[in-house]
N, C-alpha and C positions, 0 to 999 in steps of 0.2 A: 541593449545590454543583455550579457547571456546567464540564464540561471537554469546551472543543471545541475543537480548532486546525485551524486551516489556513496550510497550507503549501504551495508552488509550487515547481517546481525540477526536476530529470533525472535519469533512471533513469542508475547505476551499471553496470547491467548487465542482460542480461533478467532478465523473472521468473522464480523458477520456484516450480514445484507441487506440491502432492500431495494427496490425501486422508484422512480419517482414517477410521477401522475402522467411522465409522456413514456412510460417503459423502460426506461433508461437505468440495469443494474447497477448500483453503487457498492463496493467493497471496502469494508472500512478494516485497519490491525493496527495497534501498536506494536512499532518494532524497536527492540529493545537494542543497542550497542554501544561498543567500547568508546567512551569521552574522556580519553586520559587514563594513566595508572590506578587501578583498581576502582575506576566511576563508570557508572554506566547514565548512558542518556538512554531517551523515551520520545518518540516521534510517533505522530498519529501520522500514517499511511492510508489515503484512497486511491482506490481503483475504480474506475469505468469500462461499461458495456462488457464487450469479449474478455480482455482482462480481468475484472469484476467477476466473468465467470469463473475463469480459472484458480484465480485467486481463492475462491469459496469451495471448489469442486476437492481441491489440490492441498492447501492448505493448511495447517494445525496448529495447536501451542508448540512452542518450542524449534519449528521449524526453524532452518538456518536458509537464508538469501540474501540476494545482491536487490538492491529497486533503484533505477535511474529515473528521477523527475525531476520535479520544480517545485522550488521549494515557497510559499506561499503564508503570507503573514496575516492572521487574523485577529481583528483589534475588536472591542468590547468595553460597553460600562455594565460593571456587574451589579444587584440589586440595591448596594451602598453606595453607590455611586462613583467607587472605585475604575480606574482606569485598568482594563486588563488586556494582553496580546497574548499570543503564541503563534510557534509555527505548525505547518503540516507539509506532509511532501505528497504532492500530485504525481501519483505514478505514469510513468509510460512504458515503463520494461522490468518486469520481475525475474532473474533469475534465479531458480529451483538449485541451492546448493545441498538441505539433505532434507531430507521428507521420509515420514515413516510408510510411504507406498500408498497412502490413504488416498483412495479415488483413482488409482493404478487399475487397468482389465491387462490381459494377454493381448498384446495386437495391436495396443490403441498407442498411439506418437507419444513423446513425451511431452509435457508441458514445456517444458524449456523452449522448444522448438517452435510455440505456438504464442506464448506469454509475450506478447507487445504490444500495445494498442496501436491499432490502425489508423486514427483518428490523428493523431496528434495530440499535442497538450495545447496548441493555437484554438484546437475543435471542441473544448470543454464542455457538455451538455447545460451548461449556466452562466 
């Protein structure tokens, strides 16, 4: 079964990072985009490794992009013992539709051109 979306739309807020105990950057945003006439939906986006960096490097509130992933369902009993899910999309291709320049030098590639994870989404650090 194939599961790939993509979706367009603006960062919520920057990203932000961490790694995990085997080195492995993780980039987390929600991206905010259009769900219908005048609704917006809210998706949490991660990124990995390379990606993850770019994403963090490049990145800000308000940012407008495209992310191709997989979109991945996460289930949960919350403290009342409530059943809860949601989704999240596993990136593997971010593309840079407008950025205020932030993490731009003279000379250096654009991110677009570099912004893909290598790995796959088969190669997920977990």
């Amino acid at each position: 079964m194939l599961n790939q979306c993509i979706l367009t739309g603006n960062l919520g807020a920057d990203p932000e990072s961490f790694f995990t105990t085997d080195g492995v950057q993780i980039s987390t945003f929600n991206l905010a985009f259009k769900s219908g006439k005048d609704k917006t939906g809210w998706i949490k986006t991660i990124s990995f490794n390379k990606l993850a960096e770019l994403v963090e490097k490049y990145l800000h509130k308000g940012a407008k992009i495209a992310v191709v992933g997989v979109l991945e369902q996460r289930k949960w009993t919350a403290e009342d013992g409530t059943k809860k899910s949601n989704f999240q999309l596993l990136a593997n291709h971010v593309e840079f539709i407008k950025t205020d320049g932030r993490g731009f030098t003279n000379g250096e590639p654009h991110p677009a051109d570099q912004a893909q994870e290598q790995e796959g989404v088969g190669e997920l650090p977990f």
